[in-house]
PDB file as gemmi writes it, atoms N, CA and C in Angstrom:
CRYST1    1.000    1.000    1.000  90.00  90.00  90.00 P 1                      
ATOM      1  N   UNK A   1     235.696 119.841 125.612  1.00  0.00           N  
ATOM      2  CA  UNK A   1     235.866 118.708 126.506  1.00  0.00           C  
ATOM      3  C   UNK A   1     235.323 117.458 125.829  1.00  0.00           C  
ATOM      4  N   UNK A   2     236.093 116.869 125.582  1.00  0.00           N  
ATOM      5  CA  UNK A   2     235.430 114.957 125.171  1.00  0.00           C  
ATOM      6  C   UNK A   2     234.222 114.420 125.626  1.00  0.00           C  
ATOM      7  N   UNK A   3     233.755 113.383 124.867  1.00  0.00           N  
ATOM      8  CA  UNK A   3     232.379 112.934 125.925  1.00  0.00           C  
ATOM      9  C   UNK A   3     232.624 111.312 126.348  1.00  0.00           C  
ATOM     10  N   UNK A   4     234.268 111.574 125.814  1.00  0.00           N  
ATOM     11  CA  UNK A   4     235.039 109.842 126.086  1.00  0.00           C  
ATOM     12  C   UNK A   4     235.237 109.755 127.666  1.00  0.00           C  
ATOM     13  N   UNK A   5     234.904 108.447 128.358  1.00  0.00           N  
ATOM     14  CA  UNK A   5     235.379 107.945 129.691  1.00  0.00           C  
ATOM     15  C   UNK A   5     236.935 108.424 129.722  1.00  0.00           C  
ATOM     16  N   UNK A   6     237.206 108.705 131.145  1.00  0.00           N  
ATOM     17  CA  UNK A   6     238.587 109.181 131.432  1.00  0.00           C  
ATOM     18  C   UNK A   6     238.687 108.664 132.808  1.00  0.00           C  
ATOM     19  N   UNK A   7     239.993 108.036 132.968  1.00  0.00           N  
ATOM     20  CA  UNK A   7     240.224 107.267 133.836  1.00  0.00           C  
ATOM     21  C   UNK A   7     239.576 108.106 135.351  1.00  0.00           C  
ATOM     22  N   UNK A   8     239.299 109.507 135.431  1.00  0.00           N  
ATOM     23  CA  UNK A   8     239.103 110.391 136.624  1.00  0.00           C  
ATOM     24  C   UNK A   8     237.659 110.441 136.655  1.00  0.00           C  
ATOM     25  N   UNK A   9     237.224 110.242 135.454  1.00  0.00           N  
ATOM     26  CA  UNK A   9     235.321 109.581 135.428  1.00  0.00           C  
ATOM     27  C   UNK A   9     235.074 108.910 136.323  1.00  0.00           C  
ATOM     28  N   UNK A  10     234.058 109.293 137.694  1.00  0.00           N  
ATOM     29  CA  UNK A  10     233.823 108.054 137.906  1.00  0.00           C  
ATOM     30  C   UNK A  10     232.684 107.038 137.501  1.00  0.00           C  
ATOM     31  N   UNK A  11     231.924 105.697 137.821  1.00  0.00           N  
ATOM     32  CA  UNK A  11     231.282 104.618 137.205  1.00  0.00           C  
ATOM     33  C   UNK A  11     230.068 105.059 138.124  1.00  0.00           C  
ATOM     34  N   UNK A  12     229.480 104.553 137.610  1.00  0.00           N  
ATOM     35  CA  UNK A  12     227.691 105.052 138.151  1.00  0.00           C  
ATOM     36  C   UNK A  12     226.979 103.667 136.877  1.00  0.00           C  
ATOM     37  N   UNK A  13     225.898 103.588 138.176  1.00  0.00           N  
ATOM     38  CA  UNK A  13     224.885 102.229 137.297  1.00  0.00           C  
ATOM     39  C   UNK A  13     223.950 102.558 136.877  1.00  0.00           C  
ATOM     40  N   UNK A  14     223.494 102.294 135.571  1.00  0.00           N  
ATOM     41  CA  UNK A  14     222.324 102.824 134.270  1.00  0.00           C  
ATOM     42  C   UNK A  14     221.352 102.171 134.789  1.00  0.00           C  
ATOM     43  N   UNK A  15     220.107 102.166 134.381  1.00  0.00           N  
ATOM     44  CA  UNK A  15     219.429 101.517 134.602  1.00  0.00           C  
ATOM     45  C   UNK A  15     218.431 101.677 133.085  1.00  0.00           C  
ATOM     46  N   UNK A  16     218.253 100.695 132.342  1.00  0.00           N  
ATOM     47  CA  UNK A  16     217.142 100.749 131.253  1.00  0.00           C  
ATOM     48  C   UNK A  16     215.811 101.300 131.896  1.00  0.00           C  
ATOM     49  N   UNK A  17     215.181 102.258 131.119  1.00  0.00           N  
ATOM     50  CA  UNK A  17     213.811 102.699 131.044  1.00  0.00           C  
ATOM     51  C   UNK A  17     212.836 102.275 129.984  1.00  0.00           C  
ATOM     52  N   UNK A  18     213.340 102.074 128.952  1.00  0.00           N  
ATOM     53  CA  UNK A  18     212.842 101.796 127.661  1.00  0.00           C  
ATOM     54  C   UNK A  18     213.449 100.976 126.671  1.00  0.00           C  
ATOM     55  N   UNK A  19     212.955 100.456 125.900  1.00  0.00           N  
ATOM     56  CA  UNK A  19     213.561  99.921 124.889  1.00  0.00           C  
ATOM     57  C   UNK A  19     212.848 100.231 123.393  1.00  0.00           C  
ATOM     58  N   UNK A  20     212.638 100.955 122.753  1.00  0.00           N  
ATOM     59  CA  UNK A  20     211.629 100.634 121.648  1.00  0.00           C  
ATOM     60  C   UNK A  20     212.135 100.483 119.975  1.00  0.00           C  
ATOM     61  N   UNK A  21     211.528  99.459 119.555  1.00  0.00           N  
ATOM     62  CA  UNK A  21     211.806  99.200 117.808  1.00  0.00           C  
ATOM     63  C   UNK A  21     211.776 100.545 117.235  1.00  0.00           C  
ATOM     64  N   UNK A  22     212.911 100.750 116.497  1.00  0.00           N  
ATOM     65  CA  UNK A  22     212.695 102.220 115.354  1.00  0.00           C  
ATOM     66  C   UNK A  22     213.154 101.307 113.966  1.00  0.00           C  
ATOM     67  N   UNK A  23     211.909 101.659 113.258  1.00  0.00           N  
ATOM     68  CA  UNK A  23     211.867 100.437 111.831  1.00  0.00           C  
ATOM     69  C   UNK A  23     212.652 101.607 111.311  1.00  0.00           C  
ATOM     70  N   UNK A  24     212.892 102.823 110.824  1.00  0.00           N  
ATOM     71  CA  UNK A  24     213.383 103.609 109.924  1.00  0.00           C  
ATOM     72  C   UNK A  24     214.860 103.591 110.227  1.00  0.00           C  
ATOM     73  N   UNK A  25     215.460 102.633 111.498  1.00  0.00           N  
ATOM     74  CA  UNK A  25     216.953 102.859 111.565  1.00  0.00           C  
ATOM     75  C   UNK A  25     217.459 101.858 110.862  1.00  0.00           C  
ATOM     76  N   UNK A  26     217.003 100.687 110.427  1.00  0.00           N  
ATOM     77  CA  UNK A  26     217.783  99.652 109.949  1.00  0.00           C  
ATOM     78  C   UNK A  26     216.992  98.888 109.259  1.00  0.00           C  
ATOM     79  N   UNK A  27     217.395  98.087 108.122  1.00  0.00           N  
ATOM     80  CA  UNK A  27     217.152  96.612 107.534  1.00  0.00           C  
ATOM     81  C   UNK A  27     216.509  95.202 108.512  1.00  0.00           C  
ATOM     82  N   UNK A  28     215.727  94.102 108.050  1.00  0.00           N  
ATOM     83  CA  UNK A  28     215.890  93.056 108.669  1.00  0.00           C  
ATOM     84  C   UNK A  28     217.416  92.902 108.488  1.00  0.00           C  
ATOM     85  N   UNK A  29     217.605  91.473 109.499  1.00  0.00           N  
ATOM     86  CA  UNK A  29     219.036  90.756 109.059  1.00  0.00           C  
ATOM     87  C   UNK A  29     218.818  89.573 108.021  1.00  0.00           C  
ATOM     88  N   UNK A  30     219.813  89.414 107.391  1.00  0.00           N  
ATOM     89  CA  UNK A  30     219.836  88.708 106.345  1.00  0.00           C  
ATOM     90  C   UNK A  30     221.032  87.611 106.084  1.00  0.00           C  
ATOM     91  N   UNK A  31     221.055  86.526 106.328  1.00  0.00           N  
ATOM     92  CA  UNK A  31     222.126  85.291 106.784  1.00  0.00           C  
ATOM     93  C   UNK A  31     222.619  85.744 107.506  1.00  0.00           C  
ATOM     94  N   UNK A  32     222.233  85.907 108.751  1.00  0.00           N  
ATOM     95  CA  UNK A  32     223.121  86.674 110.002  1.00  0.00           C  
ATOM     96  C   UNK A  32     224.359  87.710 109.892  1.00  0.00           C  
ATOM     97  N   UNK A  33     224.169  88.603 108.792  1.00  0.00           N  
ATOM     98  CA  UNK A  33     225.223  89.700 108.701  1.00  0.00           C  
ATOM     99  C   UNK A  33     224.734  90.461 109.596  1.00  0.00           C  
ATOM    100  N   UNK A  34     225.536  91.389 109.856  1.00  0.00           N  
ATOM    101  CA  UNK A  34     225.059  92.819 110.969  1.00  0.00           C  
ATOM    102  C   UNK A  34     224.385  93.477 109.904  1.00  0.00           C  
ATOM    103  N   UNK A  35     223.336  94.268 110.855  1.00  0.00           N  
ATOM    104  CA  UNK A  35     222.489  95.640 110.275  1.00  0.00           C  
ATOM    105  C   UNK A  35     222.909  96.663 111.201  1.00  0.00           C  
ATOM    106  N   UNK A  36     222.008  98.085 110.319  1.00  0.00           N  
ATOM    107  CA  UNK A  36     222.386  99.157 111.203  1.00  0.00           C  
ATOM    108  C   UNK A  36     221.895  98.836 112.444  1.00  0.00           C  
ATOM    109  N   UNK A  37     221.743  99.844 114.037  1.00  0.00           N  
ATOM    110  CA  UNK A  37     221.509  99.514 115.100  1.00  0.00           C  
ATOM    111  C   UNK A  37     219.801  99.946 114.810  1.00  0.00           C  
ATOM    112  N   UNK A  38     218.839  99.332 115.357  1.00  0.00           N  
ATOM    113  CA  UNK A  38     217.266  99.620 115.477  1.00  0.00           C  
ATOM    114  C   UNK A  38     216.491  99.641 116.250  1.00  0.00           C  
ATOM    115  N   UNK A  39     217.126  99.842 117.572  1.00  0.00           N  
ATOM    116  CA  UNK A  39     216.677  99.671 119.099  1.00  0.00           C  
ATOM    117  C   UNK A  39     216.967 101.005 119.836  1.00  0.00           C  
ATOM    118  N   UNK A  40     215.854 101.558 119.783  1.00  0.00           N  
ATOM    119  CA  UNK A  40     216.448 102.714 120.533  1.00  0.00           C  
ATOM    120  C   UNK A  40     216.127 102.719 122.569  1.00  0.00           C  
ATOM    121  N   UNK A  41     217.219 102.902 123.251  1.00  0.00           N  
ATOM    122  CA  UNK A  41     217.141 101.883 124.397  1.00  0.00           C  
ATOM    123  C   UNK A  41     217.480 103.496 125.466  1.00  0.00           C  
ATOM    124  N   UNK A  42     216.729 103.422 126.431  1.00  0.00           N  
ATOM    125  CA  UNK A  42     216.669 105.059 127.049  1.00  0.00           C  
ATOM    126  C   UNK A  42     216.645 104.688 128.115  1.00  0.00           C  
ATOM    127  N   UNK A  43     217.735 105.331 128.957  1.00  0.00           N  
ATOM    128  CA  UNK A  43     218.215 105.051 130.590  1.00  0.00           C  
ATOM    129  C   UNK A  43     218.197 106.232 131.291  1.00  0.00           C  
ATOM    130  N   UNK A  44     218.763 105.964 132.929  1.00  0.00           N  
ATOM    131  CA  UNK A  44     218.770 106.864 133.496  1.00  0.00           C  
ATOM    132  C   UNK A  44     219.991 106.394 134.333  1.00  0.00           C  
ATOM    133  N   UNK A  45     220.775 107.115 135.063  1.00  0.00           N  
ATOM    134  CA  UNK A  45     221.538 106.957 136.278  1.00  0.00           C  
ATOM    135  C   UNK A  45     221.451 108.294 137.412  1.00  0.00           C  
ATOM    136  N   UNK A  46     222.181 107.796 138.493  1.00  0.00           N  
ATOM    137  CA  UNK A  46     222.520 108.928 139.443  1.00  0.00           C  
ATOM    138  C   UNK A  46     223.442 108.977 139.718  1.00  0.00           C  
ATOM    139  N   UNK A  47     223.641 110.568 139.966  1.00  0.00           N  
ATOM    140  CA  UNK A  47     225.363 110.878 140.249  1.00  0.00           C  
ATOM    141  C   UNK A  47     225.312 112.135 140.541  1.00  0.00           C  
ATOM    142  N   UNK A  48     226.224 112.528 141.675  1.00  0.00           N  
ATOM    143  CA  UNK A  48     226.326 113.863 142.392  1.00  0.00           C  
ATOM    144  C   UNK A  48     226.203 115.199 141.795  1.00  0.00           C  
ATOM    145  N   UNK A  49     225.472 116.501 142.167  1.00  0.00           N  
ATOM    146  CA  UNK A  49     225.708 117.123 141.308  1.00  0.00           C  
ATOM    147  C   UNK A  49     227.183 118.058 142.102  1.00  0.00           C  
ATOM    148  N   UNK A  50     227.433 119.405 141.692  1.00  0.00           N  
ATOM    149  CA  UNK A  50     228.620 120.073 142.547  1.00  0.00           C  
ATOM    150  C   UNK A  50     228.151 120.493 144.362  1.00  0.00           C  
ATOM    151  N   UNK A  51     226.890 120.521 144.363  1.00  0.00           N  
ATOM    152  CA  UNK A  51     226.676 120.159 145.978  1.00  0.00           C  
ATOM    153  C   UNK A  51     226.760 119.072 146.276  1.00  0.00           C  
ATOM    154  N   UNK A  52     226.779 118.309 145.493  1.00  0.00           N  
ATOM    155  CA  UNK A  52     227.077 116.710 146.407  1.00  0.00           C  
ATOM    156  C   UNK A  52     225.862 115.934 146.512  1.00  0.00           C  
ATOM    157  N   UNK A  53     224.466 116.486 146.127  1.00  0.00           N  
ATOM    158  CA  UNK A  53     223.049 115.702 145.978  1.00  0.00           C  
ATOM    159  C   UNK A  53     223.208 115.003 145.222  1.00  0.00           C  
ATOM    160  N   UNK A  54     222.564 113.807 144.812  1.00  0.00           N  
ATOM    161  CA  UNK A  54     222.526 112.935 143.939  1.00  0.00           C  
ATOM    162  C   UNK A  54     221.240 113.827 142.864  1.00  0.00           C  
ATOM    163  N   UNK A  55     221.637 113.267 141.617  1.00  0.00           N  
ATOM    164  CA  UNK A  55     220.540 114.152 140.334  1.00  0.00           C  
ATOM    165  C   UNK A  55     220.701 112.673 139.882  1.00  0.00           C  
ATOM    166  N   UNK A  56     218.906 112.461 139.123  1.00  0.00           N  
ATOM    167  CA  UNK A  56     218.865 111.702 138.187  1.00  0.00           C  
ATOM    168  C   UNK A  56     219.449 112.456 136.750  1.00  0.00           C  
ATOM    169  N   UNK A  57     219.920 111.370 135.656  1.00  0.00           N  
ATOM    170  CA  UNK A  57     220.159 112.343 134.701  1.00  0.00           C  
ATOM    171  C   UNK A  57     219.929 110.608 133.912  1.00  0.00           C  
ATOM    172  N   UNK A  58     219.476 111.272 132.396  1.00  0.00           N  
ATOM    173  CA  UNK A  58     218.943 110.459 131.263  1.00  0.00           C  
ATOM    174  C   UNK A  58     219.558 110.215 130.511  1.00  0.00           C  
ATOM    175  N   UNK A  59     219.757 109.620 129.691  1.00  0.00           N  
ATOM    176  CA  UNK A  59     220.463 109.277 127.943  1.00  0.00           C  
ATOM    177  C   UNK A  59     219.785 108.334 127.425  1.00  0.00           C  
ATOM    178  N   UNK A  60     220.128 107.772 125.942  1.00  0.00           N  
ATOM    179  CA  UNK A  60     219.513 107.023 125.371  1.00  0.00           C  
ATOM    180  C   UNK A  60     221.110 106.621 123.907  1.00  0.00           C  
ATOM    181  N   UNK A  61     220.392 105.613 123.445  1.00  0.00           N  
ATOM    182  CA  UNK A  61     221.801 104.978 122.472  1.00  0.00           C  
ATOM    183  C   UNK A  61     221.025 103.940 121.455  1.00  0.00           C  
ATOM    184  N   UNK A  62     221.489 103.760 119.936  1.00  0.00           N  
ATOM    185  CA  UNK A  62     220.578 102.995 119.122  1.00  0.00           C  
ATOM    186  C   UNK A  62     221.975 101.466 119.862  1.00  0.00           C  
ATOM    187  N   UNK A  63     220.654 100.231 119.522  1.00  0.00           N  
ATOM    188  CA  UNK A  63     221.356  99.153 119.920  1.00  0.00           C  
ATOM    189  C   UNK A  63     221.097  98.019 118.520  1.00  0.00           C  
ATOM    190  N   UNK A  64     221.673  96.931 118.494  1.00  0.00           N  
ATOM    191  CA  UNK A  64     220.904  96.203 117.262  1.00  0.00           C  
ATOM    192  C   UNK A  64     220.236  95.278 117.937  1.00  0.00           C  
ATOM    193  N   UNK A  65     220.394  95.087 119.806  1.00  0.00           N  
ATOM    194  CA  UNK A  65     219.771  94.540 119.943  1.00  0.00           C  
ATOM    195  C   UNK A  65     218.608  95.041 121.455  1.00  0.00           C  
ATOM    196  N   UNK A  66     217.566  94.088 121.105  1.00  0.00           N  
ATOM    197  CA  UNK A  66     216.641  94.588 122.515  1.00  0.00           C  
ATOM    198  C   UNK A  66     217.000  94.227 123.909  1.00  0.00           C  
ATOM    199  N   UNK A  67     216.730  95.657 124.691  1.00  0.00           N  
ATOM    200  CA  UNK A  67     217.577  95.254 126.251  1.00  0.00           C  
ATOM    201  C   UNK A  67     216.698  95.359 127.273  1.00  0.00           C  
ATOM    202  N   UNK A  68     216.485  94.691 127.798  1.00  0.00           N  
ATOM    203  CA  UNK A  68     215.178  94.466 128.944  1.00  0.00           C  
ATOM    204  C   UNK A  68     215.212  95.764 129.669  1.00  0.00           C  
ATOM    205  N   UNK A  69     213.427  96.094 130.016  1.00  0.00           N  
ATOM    206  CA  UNK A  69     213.471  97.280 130.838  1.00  0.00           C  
ATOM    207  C   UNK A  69     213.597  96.944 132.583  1.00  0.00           C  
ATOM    208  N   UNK A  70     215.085  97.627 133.060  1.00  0.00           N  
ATOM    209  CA  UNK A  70     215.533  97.247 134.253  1.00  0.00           C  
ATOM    210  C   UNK A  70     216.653  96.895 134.248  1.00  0.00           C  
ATOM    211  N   UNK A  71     217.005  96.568 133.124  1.00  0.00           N  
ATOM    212  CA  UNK A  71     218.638  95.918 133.142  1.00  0.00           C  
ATOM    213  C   UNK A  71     219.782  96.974 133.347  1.00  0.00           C  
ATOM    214  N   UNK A  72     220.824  96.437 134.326  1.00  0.00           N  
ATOM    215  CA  UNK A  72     221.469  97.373 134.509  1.00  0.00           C  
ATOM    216  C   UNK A  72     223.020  97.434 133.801  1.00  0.00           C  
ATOM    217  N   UNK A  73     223.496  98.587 133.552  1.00  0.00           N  
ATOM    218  CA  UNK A  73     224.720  98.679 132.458  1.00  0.00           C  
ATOM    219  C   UNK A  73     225.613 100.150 133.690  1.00  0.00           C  
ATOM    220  N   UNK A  74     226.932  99.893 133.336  1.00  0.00           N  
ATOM    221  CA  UNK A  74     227.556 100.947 133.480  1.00  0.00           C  
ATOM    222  C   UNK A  74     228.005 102.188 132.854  1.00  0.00           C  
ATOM    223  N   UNK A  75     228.003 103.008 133.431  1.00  0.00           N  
ATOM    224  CA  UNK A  75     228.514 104.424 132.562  1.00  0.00           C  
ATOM    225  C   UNK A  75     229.417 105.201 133.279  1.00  0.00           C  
ATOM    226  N   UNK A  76     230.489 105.899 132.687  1.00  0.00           N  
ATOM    227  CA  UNK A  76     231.510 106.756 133.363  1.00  0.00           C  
ATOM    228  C   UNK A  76     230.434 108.411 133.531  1.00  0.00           C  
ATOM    229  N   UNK A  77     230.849 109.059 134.430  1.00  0.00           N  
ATOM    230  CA  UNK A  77     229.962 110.693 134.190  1.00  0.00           C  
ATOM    231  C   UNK A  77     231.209 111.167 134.418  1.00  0.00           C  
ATOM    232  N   UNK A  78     230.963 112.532 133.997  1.00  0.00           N  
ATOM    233  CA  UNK A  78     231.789 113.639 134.179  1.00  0.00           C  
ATOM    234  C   UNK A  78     231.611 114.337 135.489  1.00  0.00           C  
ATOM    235  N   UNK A  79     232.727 114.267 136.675  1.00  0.00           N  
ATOM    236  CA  UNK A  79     232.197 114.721 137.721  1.00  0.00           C  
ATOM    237  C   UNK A  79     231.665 116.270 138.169  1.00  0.00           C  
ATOM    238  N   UNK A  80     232.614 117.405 136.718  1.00  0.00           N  
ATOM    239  CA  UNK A  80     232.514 118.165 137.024  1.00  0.00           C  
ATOM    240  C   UNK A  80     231.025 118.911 136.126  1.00  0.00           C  
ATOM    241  N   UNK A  81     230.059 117.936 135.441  1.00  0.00           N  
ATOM    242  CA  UNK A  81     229.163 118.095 134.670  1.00  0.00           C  
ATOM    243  C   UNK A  81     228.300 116.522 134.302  1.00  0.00           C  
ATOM    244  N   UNK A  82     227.972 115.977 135.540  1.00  0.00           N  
ATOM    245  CA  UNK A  82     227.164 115.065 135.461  1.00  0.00           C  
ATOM    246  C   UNK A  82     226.090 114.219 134.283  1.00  0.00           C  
ATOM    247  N   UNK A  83     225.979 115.367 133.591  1.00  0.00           N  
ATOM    248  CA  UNK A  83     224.992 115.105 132.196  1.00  0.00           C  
ATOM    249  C   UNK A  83     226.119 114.384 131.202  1.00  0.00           C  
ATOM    250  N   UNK A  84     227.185 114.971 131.601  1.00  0.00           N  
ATOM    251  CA  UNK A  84     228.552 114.250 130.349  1.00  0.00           C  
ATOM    252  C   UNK A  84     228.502 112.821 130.902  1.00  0.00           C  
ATOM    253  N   UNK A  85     228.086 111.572 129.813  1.00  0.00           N  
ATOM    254  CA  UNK A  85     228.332 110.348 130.200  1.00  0.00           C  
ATOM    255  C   UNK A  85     229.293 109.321 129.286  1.00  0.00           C  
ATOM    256  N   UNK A  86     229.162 108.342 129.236  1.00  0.00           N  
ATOM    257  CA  UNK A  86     229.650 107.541 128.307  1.00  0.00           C  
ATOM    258  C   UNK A  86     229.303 106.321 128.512  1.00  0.00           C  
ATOM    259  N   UNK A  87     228.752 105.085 128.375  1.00  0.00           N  
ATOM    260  CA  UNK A  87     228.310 104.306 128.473  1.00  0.00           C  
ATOM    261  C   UNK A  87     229.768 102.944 128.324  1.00  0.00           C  
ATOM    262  N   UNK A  88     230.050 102.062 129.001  1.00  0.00           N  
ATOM    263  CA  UNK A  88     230.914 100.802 129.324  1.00  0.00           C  
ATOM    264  C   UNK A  88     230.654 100.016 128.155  1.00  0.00           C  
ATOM    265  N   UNK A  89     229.897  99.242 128.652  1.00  0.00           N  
ATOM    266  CA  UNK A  89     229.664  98.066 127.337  1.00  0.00           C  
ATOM    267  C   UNK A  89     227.982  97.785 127.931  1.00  0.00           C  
ATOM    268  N   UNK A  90     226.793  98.447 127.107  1.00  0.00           N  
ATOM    269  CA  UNK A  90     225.668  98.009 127.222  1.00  0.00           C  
ATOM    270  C   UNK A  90     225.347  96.777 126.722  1.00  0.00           C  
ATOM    271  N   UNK A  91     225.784  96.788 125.916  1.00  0.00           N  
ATOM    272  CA  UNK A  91     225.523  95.566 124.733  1.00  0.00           C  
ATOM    273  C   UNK A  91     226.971  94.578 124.683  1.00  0.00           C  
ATOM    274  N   UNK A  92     226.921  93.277 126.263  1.00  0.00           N  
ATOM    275  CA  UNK A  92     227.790  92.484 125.987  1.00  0.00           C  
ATOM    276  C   UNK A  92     227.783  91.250 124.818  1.00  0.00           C  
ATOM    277  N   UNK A  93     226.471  91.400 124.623  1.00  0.00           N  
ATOM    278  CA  UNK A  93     226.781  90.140 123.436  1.00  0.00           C  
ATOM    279  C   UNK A  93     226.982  90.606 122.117  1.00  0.00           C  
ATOM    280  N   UNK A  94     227.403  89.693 121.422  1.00  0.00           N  
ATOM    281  CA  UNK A  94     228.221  90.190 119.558  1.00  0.00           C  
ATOM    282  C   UNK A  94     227.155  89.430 118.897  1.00  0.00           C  
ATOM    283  N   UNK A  95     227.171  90.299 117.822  1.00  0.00           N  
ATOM    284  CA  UNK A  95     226.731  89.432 116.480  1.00  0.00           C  
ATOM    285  C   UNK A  95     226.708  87.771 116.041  1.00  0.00           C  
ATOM    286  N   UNK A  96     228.323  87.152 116.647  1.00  0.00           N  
ATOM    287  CA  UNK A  96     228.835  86.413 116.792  1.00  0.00           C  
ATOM    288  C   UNK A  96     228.073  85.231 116.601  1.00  0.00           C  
ATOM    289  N   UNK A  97     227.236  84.741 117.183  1.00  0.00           N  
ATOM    290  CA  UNK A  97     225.908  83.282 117.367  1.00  0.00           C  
ATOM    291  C   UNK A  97     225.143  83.860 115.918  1.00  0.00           C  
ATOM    292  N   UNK A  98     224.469  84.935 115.931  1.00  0.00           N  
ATOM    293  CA  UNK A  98     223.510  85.026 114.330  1.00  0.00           C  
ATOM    294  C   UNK A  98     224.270  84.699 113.154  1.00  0.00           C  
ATOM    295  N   UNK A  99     225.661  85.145 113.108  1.00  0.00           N  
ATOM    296  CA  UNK A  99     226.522  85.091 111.800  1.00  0.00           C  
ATOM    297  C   UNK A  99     226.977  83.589 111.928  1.00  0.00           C  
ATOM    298  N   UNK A 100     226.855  82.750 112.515  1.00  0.00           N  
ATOM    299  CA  UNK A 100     227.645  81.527 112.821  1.00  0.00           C  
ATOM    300  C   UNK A 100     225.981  80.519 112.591  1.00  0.00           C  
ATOM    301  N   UNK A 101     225.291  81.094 113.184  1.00  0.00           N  
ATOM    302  CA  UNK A 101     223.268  80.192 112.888  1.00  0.00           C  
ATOM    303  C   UNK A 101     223.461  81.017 111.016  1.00  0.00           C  
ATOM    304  N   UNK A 102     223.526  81.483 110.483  1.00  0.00           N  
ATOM    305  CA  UNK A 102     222.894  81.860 109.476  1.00  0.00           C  
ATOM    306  C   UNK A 102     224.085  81.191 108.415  1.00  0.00           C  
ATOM    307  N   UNK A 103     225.263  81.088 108.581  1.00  0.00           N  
ATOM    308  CA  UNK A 103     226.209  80.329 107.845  1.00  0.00           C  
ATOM    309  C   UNK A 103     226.018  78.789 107.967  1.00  0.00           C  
ATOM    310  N   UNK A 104     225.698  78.025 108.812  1.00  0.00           N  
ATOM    311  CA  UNK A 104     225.368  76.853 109.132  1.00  0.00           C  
ATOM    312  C   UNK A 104     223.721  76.528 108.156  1.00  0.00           C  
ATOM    313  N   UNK A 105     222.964  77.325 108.735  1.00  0.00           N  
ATOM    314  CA  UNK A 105     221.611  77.813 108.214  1.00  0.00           C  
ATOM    315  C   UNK A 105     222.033  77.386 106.702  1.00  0.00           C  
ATOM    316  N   UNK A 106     222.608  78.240 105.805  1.00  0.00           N  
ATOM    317  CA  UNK A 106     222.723  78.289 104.566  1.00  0.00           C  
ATOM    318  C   UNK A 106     223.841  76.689 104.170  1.00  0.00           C  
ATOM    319  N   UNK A 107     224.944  76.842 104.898  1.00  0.00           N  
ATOM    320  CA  UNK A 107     225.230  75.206 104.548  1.00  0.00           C  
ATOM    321  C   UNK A 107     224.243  74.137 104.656  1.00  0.00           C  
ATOM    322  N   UNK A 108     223.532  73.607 105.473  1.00  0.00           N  
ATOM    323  CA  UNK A 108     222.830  73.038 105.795  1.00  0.00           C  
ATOM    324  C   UNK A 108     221.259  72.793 104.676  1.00  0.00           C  
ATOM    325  N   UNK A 109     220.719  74.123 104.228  1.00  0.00           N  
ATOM    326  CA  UNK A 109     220.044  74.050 103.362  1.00  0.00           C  
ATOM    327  C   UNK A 109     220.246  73.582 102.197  1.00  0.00           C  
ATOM    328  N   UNK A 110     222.044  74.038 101.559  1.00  0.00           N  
ATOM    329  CA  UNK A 110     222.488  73.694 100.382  1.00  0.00           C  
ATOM    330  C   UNK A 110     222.320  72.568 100.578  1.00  0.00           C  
ATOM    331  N   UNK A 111     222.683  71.407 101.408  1.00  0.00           N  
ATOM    332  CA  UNK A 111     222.822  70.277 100.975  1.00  0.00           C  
ATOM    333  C   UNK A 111     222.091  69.855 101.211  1.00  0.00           C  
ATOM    334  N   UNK A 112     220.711  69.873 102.046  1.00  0.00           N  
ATOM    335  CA  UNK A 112     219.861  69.353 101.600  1.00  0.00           C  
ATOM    336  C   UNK A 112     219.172  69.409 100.458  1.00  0.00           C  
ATOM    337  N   UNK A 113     219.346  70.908  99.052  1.00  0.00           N  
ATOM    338  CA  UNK A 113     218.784  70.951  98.233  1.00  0.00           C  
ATOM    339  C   UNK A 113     219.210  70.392  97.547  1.00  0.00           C  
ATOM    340  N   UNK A 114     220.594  70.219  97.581  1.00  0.00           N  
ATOM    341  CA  UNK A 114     221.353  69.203  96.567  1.00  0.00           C  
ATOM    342  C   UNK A 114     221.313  67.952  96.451  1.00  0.00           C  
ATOM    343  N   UNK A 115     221.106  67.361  97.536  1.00  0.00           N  
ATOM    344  CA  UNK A 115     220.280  66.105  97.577  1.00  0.00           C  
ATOM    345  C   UNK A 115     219.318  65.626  97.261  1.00  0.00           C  
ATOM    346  N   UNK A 116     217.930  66.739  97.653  1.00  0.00           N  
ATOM    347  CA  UNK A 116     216.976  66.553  96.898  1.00  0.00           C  
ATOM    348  C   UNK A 116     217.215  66.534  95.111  1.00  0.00           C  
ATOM    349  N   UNK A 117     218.121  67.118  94.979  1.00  0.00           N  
ATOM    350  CA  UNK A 117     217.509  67.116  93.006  1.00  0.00           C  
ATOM    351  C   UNK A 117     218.807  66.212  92.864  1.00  0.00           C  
ATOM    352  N   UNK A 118     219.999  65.709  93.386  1.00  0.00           N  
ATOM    353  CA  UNK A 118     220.400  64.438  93.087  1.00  0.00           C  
ATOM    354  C   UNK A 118     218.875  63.590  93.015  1.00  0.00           C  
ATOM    355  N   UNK A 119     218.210  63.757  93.813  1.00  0.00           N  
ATOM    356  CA  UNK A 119     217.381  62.419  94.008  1.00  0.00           C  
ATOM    357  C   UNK A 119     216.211  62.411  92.890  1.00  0.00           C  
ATOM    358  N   UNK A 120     216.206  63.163  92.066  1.00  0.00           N  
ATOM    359  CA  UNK A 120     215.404  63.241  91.324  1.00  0.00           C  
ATOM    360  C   UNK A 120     215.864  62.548  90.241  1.00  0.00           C  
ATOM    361  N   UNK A 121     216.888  62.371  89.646  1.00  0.00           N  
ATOM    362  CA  UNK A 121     217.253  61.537  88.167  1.00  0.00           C  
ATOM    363  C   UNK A 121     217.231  60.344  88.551  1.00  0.00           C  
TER     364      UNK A 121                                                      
END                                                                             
């Protein structure tokens, strides 16, 4: 059986428990390129079990970035095995702003260095 969302999944709300730095998963960033993910970010949701009680059930996912403890994200479960999840989109923001600050970043420096040693002769 897959552990992919299926349209018969239904949606249930995560809730962050944790968030913590793991230095051994990734690099700093470096002119705003992506690194591996280094956030290891540990939730919980609820969702029926085959009597129909609600069960807490746990997961966890590396992120590249840090996600407040409390924040809430969606996940599909498996109805007929509750522990089967899949997570929506935890992580709505992109890389996008660091790679765009760190290209600017580096234009911006060039020419000021180039200016400076124009200004030197």
């Amino acid at each position: 059986m897959s552990m992919y969302p299926r349209p018969e999944w239904p949606e249930a709300m995560a809730t962050v428990t944790g968030c913590h730095y793991d230095a051994g998963a990734g690099r700093a960033m470096a002119f705003g390129l992506p690194t591996t993910k280094n956030f290891r970010i540990t939730y919980n949701y609820w969702a029926p079990n085959a009597d129909g009680k609600e069960e807490l059930h746990t997961g966890e996912f590396s992120s590249p970035f840090a996600m407040p403890q409390g924040r809430l994200f969606a996940v599909n479960y498996n109805p007929a095995a509750p522990h089967q999840h899949k997570s929506l989109n935890p992580n709505p923001l992109s890389q996008t702003p660091n790679v765009a600050f760190g290209i600017a970043g580096t234009i911006i420096l060039s020419i000021v260095w180039f200016i400076y040693m124009r200004s030197c002769h």
